[in-house]
N, C-alpha and C positions, 0 to 999 in steps of 0.2 A: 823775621823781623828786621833782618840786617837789609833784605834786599829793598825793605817798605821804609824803613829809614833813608838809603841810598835814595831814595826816588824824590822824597819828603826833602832833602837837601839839596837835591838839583833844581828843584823847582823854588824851594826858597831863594838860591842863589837868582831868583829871574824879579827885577825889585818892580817892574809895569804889571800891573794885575790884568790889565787886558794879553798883554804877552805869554802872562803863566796860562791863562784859559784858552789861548792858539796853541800852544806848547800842550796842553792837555788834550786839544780837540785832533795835533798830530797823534798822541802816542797811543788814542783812542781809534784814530784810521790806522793804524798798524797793527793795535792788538785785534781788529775786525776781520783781517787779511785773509786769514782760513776760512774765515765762517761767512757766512748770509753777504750777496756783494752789496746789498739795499744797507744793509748797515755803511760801508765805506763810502757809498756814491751820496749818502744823506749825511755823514760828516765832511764828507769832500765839500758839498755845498754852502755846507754851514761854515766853514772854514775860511772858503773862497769870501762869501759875505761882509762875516767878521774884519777880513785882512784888510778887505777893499776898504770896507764902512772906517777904518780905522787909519785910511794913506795919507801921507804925506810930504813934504820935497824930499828930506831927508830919505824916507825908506825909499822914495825913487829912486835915490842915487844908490842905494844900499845894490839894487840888479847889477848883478855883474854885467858889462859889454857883450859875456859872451852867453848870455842866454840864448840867442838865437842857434847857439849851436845846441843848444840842450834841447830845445823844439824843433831841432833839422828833422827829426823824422815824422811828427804831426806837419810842419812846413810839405812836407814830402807828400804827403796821402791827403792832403789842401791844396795844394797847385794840380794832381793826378787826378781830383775831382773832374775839372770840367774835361777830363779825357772820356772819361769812366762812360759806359754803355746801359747801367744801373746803376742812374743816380741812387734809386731809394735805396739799395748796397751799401753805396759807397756814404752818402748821408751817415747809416747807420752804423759805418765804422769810424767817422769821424766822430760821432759821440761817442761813440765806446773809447776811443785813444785821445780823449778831450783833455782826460788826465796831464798827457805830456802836451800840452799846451802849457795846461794852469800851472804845475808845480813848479816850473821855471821863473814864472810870475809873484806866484804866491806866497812861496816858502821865505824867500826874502823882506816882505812883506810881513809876512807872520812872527819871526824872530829871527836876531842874530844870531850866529852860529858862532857856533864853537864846539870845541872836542866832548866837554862830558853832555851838551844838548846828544850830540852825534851819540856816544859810549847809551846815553841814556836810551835810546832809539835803538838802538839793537837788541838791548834788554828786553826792551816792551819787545823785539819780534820773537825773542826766545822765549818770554813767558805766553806766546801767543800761541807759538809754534807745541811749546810742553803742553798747554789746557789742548790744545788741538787733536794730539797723539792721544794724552789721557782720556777723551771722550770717547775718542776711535778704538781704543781697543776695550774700556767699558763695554761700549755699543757690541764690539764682536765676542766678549768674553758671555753677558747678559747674551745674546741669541745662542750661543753656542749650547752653554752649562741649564740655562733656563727654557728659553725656549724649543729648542731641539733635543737638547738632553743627550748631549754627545761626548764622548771623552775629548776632555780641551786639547789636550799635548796631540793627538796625531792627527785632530780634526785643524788645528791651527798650522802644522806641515804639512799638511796636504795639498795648502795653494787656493782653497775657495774664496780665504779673504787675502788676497794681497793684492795687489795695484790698486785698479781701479774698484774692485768689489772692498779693499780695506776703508778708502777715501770717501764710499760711499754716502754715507750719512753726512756728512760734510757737505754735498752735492759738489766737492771740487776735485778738479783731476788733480790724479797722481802726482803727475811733474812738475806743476807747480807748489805744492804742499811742499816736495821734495826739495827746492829749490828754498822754501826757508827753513826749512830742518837742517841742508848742507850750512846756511850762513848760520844758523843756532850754533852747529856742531864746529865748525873754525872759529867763530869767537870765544866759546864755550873754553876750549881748544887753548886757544892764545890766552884767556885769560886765568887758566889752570896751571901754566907753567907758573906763574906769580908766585910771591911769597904772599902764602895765605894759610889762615889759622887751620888746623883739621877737622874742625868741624864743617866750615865752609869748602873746603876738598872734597870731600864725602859728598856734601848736596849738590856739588859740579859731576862730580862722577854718578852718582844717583842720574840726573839730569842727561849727561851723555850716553849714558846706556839706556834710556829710555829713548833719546834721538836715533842714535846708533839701529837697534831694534826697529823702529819707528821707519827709519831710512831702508831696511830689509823689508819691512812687509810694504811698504810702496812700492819699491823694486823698479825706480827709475834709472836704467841702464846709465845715459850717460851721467847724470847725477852723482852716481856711487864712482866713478870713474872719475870724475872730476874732483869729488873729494877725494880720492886716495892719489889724484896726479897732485895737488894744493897741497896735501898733506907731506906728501913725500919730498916732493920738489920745490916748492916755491915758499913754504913756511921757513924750511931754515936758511933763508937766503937773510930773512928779517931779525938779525941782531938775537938769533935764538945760544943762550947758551947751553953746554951742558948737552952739544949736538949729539954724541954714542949715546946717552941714556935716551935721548928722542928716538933717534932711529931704533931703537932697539926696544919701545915699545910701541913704535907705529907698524914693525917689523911683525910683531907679535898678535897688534891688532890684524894685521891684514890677513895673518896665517888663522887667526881665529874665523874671519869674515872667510876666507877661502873655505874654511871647511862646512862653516855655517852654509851655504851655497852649496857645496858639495852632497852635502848630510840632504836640504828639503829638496825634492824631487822637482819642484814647479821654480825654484828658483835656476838649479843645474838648467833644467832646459833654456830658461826664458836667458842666461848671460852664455848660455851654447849652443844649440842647434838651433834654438828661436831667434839669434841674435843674427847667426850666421844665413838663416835664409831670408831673416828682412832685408837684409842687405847684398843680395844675389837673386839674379833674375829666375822665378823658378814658373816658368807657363805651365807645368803640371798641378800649380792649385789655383789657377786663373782660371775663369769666366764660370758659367751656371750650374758647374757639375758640383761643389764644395762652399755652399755658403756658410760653414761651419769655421775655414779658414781665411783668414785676412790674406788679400794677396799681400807679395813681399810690396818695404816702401821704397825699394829699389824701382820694382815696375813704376810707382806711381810717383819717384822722381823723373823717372824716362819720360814718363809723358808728360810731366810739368814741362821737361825741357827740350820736347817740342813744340808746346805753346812758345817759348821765350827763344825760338828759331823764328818762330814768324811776325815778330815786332820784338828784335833784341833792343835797340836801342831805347826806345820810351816804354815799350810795354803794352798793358791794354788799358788802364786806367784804374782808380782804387775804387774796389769794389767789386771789383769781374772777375775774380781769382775763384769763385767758387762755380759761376756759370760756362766757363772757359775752361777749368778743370774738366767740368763733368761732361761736357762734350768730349775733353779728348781723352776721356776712361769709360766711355763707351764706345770711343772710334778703339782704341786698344783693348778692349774685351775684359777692363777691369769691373764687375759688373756690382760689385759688393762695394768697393768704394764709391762708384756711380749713385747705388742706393743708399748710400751712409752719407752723401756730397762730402766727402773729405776734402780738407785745405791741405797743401802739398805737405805740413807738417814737415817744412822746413823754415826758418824765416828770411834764408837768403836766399832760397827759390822763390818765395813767395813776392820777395820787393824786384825780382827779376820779371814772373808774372806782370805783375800790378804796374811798374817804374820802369823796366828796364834796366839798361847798364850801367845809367843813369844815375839811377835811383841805389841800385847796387855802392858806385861807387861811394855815395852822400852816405848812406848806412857804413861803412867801411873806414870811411873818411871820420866820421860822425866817433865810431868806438875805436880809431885809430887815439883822435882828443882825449879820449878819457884813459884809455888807458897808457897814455904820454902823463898826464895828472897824476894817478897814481903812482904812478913810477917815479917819476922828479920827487910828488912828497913821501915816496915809502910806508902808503896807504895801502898794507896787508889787507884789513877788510876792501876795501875799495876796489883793488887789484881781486882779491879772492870772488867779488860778487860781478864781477865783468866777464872773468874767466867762466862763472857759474852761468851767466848772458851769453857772451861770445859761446859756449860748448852747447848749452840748451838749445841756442839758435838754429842749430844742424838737426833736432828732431823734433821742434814745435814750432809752431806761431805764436811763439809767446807775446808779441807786440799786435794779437790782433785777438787776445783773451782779458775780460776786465780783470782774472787775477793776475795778469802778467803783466800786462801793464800799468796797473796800481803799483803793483811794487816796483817794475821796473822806473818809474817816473818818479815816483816819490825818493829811493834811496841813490839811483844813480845821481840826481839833482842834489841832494844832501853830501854824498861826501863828495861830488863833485867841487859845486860852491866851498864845500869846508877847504876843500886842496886849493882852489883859488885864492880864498881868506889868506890863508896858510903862505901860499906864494907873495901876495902883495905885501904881507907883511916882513918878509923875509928879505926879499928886496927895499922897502923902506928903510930896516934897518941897516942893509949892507950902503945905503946911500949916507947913511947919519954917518956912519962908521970911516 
């Protein structure tokens, strides 16, 4: 009741009734984010609508100057069009990353910002992210005990449901689910050191070991890694007191996580010898003999990155990352990836494919700006979901998936613009002063 109260007074505090129903129609694209993408692309629209049908001088000026930098990467795969060799490709990846077009636009538009708008919008991804995990292991607890008629406890360590076979039902990958489980689990996080009553303790902790959990049977490598580098490192830089009692249960968590890892069979391998030969050249499970094993993503950055030897500087154009892949994983006898048309599953191979050095450096240059923001306002979530961006970038295309670049457009722009708020006003007043 306390958290449906909270929500009920954020929204009251919004006194334009057309603003509370954009502010409803964001927290409603965010709690959609796990689930069905038709649900977010048919609020996105209706969104976009509303803001437009509703503009004015005033919220003109409300755009920050530097939204163009918040659109440098849709800017980026819009000018690489008329390079591209598949238009129809490349067409269909400018709708899909439309998002970071619009929300640089939109959100400004929609409502002014501010911290508990922001605070409020994370909530919504935590309560998104909680019904998300509670469906997912319904779903595998119901097949297991009912329909298979299996012992839960060693059929659930076994390894049948985790990654991809956990997220299943969902129809979304792993690494991105995992990616707002980690931002649940640091806010979650941050806002459990607070002075707070113990009945409200108990349903954060409730909550975190349901993510925790949650973030194991996803078993997205660098994800888990990234939370325990944020946790470890970069949280108590933020004004945390009361640092030995932290470290000395994040010390404890990790020892529990190492053994959890240790104990299930399929997680030991996939953060050990499965980690170790993605990432080393191994032509002993290459080509037609083993379509049972993935080649490593070693080989199939090697051949990304002799695509990006024969046009470093611009690239091929956006949209040819996946027909210029698959030629050069058939010239290198990756024969599984060929049939799978895998994207380099990286995302600064990929804007090297598609841009060039070019394009490289705009992305670089691009999350250089944000994470300068972060840091000047000492924006822990903002810095922690850049970090969670910048670390994911090295083993997805998350800026070329609608779950990834929903999210990443939408919240990068929010606490981006809120850091900028934050800045102007800071400087106004050090001018009064």
């Amino acid at each position: 009741m306390n958290v449906l109260n909270r929500y009920a007074a954020a929204f009251k505090q919004i006194e334009d009734k057309a603003e509370r129903f954009r502010f409803l129609l964001i927290q409603c694209f965010i709690f959609s984010l796990p689930f069905d993408r038709l649900y977010s692309s048919v609020i996105l629209i209706l969104l976009s609508v509303v803001s437009v049908f509703d503009i004015n001088l005033d919220k003109l000026k409300s755009i920050p100057r530097q939204f163009l930098i918040f659109q440098s990467l849709y800017l980026l795969s819009l000018l690489w069009y008329f390079m591209s060799y598949h238009k129809q490709s490349a067409g269909f990846v400018l709708e899909k990353q439309m998002a970071l077009f619009l929300f640089p636009l939109i959100l400004p538009l929609a409502i002014n910002f501010d911290a508990e708008k922001l605070k409020t919008s994370i909530k919504t991804l935590c309560a998104a992210t909680i019904t998300a995990l509670l469906y997912l292991f319904t779903c595998v607890i119901w097949e297991v005990v009912f329909d298979l008629q299996l012992p839960i406890s060693s059929t659930l360590s076994s390894g049948l449901y985790f990654n991809h076979q956990f997220s299943k039902p969902l129809d979304i990958h792993a690494g991105y689910l995992s990616l707002y489980v980690a931002m649940a689990i640091v806010f979650l996080i941050r806002t459990f050191k607070r002075q707070l009553p113990l009945k409200n303790k108990l349903l954060l902790l409730i909550a975190l070991v349901l993510l925790f959990v949650g973030m194991f049977f996803l078993a997205s490598r660098n994800t888990i890694l990234a939370v325990c580098f944020i946790l470890l490192f970069v949280m108590p830089f933020f004004r945390l007191k009361k640092k030995f009692r932290y470290f000395s249960v994040m010390i404890v968590l990790l020892v529990i996580g190492f053994l959890v890892v240790n104990k299930v069979p399929y997680l030991k391998q996939r953060f050990s010898s499965e980690m170790v030969m993605d990432l080393n050249s191994n032509a002993g499970i290459t080509g037609i003999e083993n379509f049972k094993v993935l080649e490593p993503r070693f080989d199939r950055w090697s051949a990304a990155m002799d695509l990006v030897k024969q046009s470093p500087l611009l690239g091929f154009g956006t949209g040819d990352e996946e027909a210029m892949l698959k030629t050069a994983y058939m010239q290198n006898g990756l024969y599984i990836s060929y049939i799978l048309a895998f994207n380099a599953h990286n995302q600064y191979l990929s804007v090297l494919i598609k841009h060039g050095f070019v394009g490289l450096i705009i992305l670089l240059l691009s999350l250089f700006y944000y994470f300068r923001l972060a840091i000047q306002a000492r924006d822990f979530m903002y810095l922690s979901f850049l970090l969670f961006m910048g670390i994911g970038f090295f083993t997805e295309n998350i800026l070329d998936a609608n779950k990834g670049i929903f999210f990443f457009a939408l919240f990068n722009t929010f606490f981006g613009y809120h850091c900028l708020k934050k800045r102007k006003i800071t400087k106004s007043h050090s001018a009064v002063d």
